[in-house]
N, C-alpha and C positions, 0 to 999 in steps of 0.2 A: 436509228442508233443501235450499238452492236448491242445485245444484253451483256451486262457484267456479271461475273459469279467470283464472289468473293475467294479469296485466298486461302480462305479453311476449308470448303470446299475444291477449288480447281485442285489445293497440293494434298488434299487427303492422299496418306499412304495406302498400296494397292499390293503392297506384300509387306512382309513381315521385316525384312531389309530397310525398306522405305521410313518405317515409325523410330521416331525418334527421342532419346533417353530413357528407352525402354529393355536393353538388350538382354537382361538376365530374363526377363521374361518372352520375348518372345523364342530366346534358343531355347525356354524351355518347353514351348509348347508346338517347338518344331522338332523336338527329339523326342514328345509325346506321340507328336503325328504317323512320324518316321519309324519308330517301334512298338504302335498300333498299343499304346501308355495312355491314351487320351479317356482323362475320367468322362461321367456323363451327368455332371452338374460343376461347375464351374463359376464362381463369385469375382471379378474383378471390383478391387475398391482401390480408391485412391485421390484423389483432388479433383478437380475440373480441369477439361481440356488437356490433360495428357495420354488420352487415348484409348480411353475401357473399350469404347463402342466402337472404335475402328479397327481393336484388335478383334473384337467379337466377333465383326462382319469378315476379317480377314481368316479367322479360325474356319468361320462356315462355311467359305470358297473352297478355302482348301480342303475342306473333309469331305467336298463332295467331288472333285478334283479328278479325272481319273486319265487326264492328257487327250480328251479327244474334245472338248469342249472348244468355242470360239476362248477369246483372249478376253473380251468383255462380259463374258456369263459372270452374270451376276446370280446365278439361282433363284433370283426372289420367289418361286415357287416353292422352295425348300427353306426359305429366312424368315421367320416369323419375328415382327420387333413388337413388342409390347411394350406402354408409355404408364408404370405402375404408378404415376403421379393420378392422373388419370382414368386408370383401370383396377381401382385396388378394393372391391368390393368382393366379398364370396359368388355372387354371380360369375364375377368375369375369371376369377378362377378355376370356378366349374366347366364352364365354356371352354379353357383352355386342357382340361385336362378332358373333354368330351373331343378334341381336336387331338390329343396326342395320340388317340387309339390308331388313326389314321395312319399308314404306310403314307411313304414321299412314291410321289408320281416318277419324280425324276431325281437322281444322284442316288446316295446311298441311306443321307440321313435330313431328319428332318432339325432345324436348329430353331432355339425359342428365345431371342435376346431379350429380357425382362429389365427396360431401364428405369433409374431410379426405384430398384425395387425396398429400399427400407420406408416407403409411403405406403407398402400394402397395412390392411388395420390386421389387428390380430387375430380376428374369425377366417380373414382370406390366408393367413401365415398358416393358420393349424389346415386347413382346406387343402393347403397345399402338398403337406408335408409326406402323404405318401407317397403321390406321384412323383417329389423330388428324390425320395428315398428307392424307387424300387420304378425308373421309368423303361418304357418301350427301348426294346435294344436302337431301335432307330429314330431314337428322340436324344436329344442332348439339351441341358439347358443352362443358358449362359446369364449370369444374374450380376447387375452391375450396377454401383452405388458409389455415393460420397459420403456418410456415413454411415458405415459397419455398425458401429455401437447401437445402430438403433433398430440392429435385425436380430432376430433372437436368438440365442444359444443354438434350437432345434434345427433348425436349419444353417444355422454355419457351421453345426458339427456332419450334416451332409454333402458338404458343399467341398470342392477343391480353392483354395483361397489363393490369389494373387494380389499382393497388394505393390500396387504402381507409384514409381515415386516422382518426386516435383522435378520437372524438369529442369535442368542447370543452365546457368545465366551462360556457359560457355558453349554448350550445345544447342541451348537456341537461336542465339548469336549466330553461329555456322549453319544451321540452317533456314535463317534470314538471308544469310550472307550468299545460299546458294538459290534462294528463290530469285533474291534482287538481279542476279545474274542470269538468271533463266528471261525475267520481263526486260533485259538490259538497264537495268537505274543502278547507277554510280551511287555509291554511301560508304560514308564516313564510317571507318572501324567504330570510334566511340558512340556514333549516329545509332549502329544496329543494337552496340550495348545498351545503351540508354533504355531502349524498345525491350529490351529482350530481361533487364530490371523490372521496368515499370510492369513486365507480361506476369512477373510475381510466382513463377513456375510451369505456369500453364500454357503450353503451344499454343490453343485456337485464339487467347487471349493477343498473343503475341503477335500473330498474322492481322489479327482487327485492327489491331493499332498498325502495323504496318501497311495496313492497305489506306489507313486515316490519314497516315504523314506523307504520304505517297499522292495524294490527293490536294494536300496541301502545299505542298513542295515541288514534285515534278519527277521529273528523272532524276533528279540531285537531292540527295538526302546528305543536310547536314549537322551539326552538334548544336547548332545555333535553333535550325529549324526544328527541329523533334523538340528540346526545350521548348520551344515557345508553342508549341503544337501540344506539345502533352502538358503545359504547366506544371514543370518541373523548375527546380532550382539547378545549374548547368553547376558542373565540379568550380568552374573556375569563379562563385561565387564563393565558395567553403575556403578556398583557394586562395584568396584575396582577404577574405576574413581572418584566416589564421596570421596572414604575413601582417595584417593590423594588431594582431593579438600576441606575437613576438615582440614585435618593434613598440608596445605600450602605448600603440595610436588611439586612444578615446577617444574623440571628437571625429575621426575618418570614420572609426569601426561603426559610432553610432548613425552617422551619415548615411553608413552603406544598409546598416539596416533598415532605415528610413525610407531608402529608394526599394530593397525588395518589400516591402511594405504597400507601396506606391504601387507594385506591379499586379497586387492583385494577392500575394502570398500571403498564409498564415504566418503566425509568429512562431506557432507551435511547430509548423514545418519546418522553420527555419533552422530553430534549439534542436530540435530532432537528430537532424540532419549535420547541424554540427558534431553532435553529440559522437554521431557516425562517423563524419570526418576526422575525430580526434581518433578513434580506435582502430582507421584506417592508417593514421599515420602511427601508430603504436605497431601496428603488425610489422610496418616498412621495415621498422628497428631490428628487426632479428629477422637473416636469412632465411633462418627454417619454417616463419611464419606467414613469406612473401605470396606463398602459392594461394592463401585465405583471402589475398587482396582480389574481388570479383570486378575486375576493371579493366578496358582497352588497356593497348600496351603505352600508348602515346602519354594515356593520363597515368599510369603505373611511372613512366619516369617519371614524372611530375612529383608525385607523391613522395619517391623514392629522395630527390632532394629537398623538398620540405621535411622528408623526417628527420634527414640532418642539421638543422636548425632549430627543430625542436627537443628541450629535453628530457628524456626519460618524465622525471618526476613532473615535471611539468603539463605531462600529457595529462597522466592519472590524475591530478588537481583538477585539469581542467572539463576532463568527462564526468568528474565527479561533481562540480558546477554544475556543466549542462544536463546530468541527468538529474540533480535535484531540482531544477527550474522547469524539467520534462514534466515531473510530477509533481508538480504545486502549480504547472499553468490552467490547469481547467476550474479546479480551487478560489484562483485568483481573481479580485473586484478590478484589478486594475491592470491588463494580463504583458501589456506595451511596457509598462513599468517594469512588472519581473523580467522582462527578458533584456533589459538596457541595464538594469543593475547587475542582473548574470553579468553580460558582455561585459560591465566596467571592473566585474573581480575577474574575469579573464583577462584582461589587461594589462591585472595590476598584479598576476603573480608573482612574476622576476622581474627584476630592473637589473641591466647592466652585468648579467651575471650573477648577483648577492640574490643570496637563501630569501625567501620569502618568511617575514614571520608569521605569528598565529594571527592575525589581525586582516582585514582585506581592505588595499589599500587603494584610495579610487583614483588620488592624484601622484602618480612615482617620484621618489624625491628628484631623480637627474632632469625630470620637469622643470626645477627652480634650477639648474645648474646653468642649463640650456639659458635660461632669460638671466642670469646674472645676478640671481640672487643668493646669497651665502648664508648659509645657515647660523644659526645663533648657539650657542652652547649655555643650553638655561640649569644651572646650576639645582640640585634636589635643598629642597625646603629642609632646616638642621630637623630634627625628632625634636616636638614639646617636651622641656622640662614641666615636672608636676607646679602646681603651681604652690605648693606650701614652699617647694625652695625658694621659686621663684618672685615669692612676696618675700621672702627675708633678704635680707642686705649679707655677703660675705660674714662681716664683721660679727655682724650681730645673731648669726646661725651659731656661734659658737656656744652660746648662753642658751644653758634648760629654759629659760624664762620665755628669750623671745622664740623658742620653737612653742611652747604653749601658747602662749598669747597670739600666734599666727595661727595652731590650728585651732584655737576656740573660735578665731574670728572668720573661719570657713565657714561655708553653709555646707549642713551636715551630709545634702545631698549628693557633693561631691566627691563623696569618698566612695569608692566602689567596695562591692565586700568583693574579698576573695573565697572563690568555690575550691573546695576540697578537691584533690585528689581522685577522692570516692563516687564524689559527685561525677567528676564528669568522664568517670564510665559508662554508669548508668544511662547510656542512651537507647533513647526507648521512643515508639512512633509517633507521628505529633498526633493521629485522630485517635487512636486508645484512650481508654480511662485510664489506666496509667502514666500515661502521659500528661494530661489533665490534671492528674493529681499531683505528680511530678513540677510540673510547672507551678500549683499551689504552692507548695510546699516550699520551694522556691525564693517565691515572694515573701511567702514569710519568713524565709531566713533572714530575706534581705530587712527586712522589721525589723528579726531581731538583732544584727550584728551593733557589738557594742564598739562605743567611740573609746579609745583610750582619753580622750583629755575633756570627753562630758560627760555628761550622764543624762538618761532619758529618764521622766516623773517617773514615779511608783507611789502616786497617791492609794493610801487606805480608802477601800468602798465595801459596803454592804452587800447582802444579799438583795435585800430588799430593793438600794440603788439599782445593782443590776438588772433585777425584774423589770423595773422600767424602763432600764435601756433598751432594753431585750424587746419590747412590749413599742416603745416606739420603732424601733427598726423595723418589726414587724407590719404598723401601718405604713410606715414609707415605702416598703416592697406592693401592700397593696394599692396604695398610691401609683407605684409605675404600671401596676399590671401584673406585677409578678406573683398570683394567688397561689399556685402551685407552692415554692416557696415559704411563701407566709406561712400556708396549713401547717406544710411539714414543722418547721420552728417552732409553730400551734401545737405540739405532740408531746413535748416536754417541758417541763416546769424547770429553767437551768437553775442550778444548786453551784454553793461556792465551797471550794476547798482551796485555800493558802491561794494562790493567782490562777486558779484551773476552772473551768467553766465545764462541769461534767453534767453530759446530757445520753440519754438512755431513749436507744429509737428500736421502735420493732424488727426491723429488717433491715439487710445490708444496703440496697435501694436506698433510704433514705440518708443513712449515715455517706454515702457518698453524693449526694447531690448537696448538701451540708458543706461536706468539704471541697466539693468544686467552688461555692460561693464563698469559702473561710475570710480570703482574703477580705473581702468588701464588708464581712461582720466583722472581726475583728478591728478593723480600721476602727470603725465605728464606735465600737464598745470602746476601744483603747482610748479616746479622741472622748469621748462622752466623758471615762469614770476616770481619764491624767494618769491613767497607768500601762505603760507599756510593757510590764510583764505578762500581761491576759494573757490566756492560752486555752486549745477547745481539749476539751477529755473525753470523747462519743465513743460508748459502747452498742454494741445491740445488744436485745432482749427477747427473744422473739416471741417470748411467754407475755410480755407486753400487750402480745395484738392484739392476745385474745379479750383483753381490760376495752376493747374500743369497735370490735372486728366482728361482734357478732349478727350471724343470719337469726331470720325471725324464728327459727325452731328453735335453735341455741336460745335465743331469750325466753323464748316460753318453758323451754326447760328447767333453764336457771329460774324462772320467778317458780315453779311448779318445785323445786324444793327446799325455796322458802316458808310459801304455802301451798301447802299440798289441796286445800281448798280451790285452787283456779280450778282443777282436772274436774270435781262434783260441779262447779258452774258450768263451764264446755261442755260436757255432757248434758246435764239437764236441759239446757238452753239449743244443746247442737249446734254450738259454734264451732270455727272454719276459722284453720290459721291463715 
C-alpha cells in the first residue's frame, strides 16, 4: 500500500506566492529580503494553522538563497526549529545561545525558529533577552506563537511583530477548490464552503477535514455528504424552518425540530444556528450588505428570495427570540421545552400581514378562520357602581334619610380613605426605614379617617387603665417571642396627656423600632381602653441612658460621691473593680 501524506503536508506552500490569505505579509517580508530591510528577531503571532511556521521556514530558504543551490535545498543545516513547549527551561536557552556563537557551515545565515515560544517560564525569557537584543550578524531568530499576551513586554519591544490574520471563508474555499482539482475529485461549490466554515479560519484545520470527507465520499464531494460527515446542520434545514415560521406552521416547525433532534443534534446548535439564519437573511435586505453574506453562490440565491418574504421587523423580533433562548438554554431544567416555546413565539409573530401585538401568541387567530370558526364579540363588563348607590332604590336616593340609613348600614370597611395629594409624592424605597415608617404612618391614617354618618368610641380611660394595657401587650409580645420589643416598651413608664400616649426613649434606635410596630400597639390599646383617638407622642432623651446605661466605673463613681467612705474601704481591704 502506497504511504499516504496528508494534505497539510503534501500542499505546504514552498514560496511565498503559494501561502494563503496572507499577502500583506509576505510582500512585506519580500521587500525586506529584496532591499536587504530584514530585521534579526522577528515574532509571528496569530491563530492556528494560518501559517507562522511555513512562513518561517520559507523566510530561511530564501535568506540563504543565492541561485546556485538544487530546487529542493532545504538548508536544514542552517534551520534550527525549536519546540518551546517543550524546551522552555534556562538550560535550553543557554544551550541555544552557546549554539549561536557558531558561524553556518553553509548559506549565509543561520535561522532559529522558536515555536510556541509564550511557553518559555520567565527565567528562560530574562536568559534570553540579550542574545535577542544584540545577536550574531549571522543569526536571525524567528519567534512564533498563538498568544502574544502571554510573552512579555521585554521582548516584544525587541522583536519585529507580524501579526497573521484568520484566514477567509472565500480564500479557503479557492484553495480547496484548487487542491480538489489537482487530486481530480469533483465538489459541490457549497460542499467546499461548508468545509472551509467548519475550518473556523484556519487552512491546516481546513485540509483535515477535507482529506476526512474525501475519505468518506469518494471523488464526489457533496452538500449532503460533508453534512452528514462533519455533523452539521445543511442550510436547507434553517431554510425550511424559516418557511414554517412565515406561514405560522406550529405543528410542522415543531415536527421538524424533533427530527433534527432524532439525528443526533443539539438543541442549542439548532437555536444558534437559527439565530444566524435570521441575520443572514437581515443582510439579504440591503444591497450594500450582501457582500457580509459568507455563502456559496447557489445558496446566496436562496437566501436572497427568502429575504423577500420576510419582514424587516419581523427579523429583529425574531433574532431577538432566538438569541434570548441562546442564553437561558444552559440555565434551563428542561432545555427541549425552551426551545419549542421559542419556536412557537416565532410562529406566532405576524399573522396574515397584522402588526403583532405586545403579547406572544401560540395559536394565530386565521388558525380558527381556516377550520370555520367565527369569532364571538364579548362585549367589556359595564364599570361597578359604588355600592351605597347601588343599595338605594332611584326613588328613594333623593331623601337625606335614606342616603344615611344606607351608609350607616355599610360595614365601615368598605369605604376606602382617600390619600392626599401630598401623600402620593412622597415616594420613597420599599426596604428604607423611611419607607417602613411611611407605610406605618399610613395605616394609621387609615385608623384614623373619620365616617361622615358614624362615629368611632372615644371612651374616658386612666392612666392607670393604660398601664395595664400597656403591661399586657407587653407579656403577649413575649409570649410570641418578641423580647427585643417587650424590653424596649420595658424603658418607659407611658404617661397620659388629653388622647396622647407620651413616651421618652434614650436613643433614636428605639424610638423607631416603636414606630415600625405602631400599628399593631395602637390596635390594641384602641380595642382594649374603646377609644380610637389614642395616639403615640415618643421623644428622645438621650440624657435618659445614662439613668439605666451605666459601666461598673460609672457606678462605683456615682456611689463614691454619695459615700465618699467606699474609697477608705477599697483601699483598706485592696479591692478590684
Amino acid at each position: 500500500m502506497e504511504h499516504f501524506v496528508v494534505s497539510a503536508r503534501k500542499y505546504r506552500p514552498q514560496t511565498f506566492k503559494d501561502v494563503v490569505g496572507q499577502q500583506a505579509i509576505t510582500n512585506t517580508l519580500l521587500n525586506a529580503i529584496e532591499n536587504n530591510h530584514l530585521a534579526q528577531a522577528l515574532l509571528f503571532t496569530g491563530p492556528r494553522g494560518v501559517g507562522k511556521t511555513t512562513c518561517a521556514r520559507i523566510l530561511a530558504k530564501m535568506i540563504n538563497s543565492d541561485g546556485s543551490e538544487k530546487e529542493d535545498e532545504d538548508f536544514a543545516f542552517n534551520v534550527f526549529e525549536l519546540d518551546a513547549a517543550s524546551n522552555n527551561s534556562v538550560d535550553d536557552i543557554r544551550n541555544l545561545t552557546d549554539q549561536v556563537r557558531i558561524p553556518p557551515q553553509v548559506g549565509k545565515y543561520k535561522v532559529y525558529i522558536i515555536d510556541e515560544v509564550h511557553m518559555l517560564s520567565a527565567s528562560a525569557f530574562n536568559a534570553f533577552l540579550k542574545t535577542l537584543e544584540e545577536p550574531p550578524v549571522h543569526c536571525i531568530f524567528i519567534l512564533a506563537t498563538t498568544e502574544k499576551h502571554k510573552i512579555i513586554p521585554t521582548i516584544l519591544s525587541r522583536c519585529q511583530i507580524f501579526d497573521f490574520k484568520r484566514i477567509t471563508v472565500k480564500d479557503a474555499k479557492n484553495y480547496l477548490k484548487y487542491i480538489a482539482e489537482e487530486q481530480g475529485i469533483t465538489a459541490e461549490d457549497d460542499a467546499l464552503h461548508i468545509i472551509a466554515q467548519k475550518a473556523d479560519g484556519a487552512m491546516r484545520d481546513a485540509l483535515s477535514i477535507f482529506d476526512r470527507v474525501v475519505s468518506f465520499s469518494g471523488k464526489h464531494l457533496t452538500r449532503q455528504a460533508v453534512t452528514e460527515n462533519l455533523n452539521v446542520l445543511d442550510y436547507e434545514t434553517y431554510f425550511t424552518s424559516t418557511d414554517f415560521i412565515l406561514e405560522n406552521k406550529i405543528p410542522e416547525l415543531l415536527i421538524q425540530f424533533n427530527s433534527v433532534l432524532a439525528k443526533g443534534f443539539d438543541g442549542h446548535h439548532y437555536i444558534a444556528g437559527l439565530a444566524s439564519h435570521f441575520r443572514d437573511l437581515l443582510v439579504c435586505q440591503n444591497p450594500s450588505t450582501v457582500d457580509l453574506l459568507e455563502v456559496g453562490d447557489e445558496t446566496k440565491d436562496t437566501y436572497l428570495m427568502q429575504s423577500r418574504k420576510a419582514p424587516q421587523a419581523m427579523l429583529f423580533k425574531a433574532i431577538e427570540l432566538a438569541n434570548d433562548c441562546d442564553l437561558k438554554y444552559k440555565s434551563s431544567k428542561n432545555q427541549r421545552l425552551l426551545v419549542e416555546l421559542c419556536l412557537m413565539q416565532l410562529a406566532s409573530i405576524t399573522f396574515d400581514g397584522e402588526k403583532k401585538n405586545s403579547k406572544h401568541f401560540i395559536i394565530p387567530p386565521h388558525y380558527f378562520k381556516k377550520i370555520g370558526v367565527t369569532p364571538v364579540q364579548v362585549n367589556k363588563k359595564p364599570p361597578e357602581t359604588s355600592k351605597l348607590s347601588a343599595s338605594v332604590s332611584p326613588e328613594a336616593s333623593s331623601t337625606p334619610q335614606a342616603v344615611a340609613s344606607s351608609a350607616v348600614s355599610e360595614p365601615i370597611t368598605t369605604k376606602k380613605p382617600v390619600l392626599s395629594s401630598e401623600t402620593k409624592k412622597k415616594a420613597t424605597s420599599g426596604l428604607s426605614l423611611k419607607s417602613i415608617r411611611a407605610k406605618k404612618e399610613h395605616q394609621i391614617r387609615q385608623m384614623d379617617v373619620v365616617i361622615e354618618e358614624t362615629e368611632l368610641p372615644k371612651d374616658a380611660f386612666t392612666e392607670t387603665q393604660l398601664i395595664a394595657v400597656w403591661n399586657a401587650f407587653i407579656k403577649e409580645l413575649e409570649a410570641r417571642g418578641k423580647f427585643i420589643l417587650a424590653a424596649i416598651l420595658s424603658i418607659d413608664v407611658p404617661k397620659v396627656k388629653g388622647t396622647a400616649i407620651q413616651l421618652e426613649f434614650p436613643n433614636e434606635t428605639n424610638k423607631i423600632e416603636i414606630e415600625r410596630e405602631s400599628y399593631e400597639l395602637l390596635n390594641f390599646i384602641r380595642k382594649s381602653l374603646n377609644n380610637y383617638d389614642i395616639h403615640l407622642d415618643i421623644k428622645v432623651n438621650e440624657a435618659k441612658e445614662k439613668q439605666y446605661a451605666y459601666t461598673t466605673l460609672e457606678q462605683y463613681e456615682k456611689l463614691k460621691t454619695k459615700n465618699p467612705a467606699i474609697e477608705v474601704l477599697k483601699t483598706t481591704f485592696g479591692l478590684d473593680i
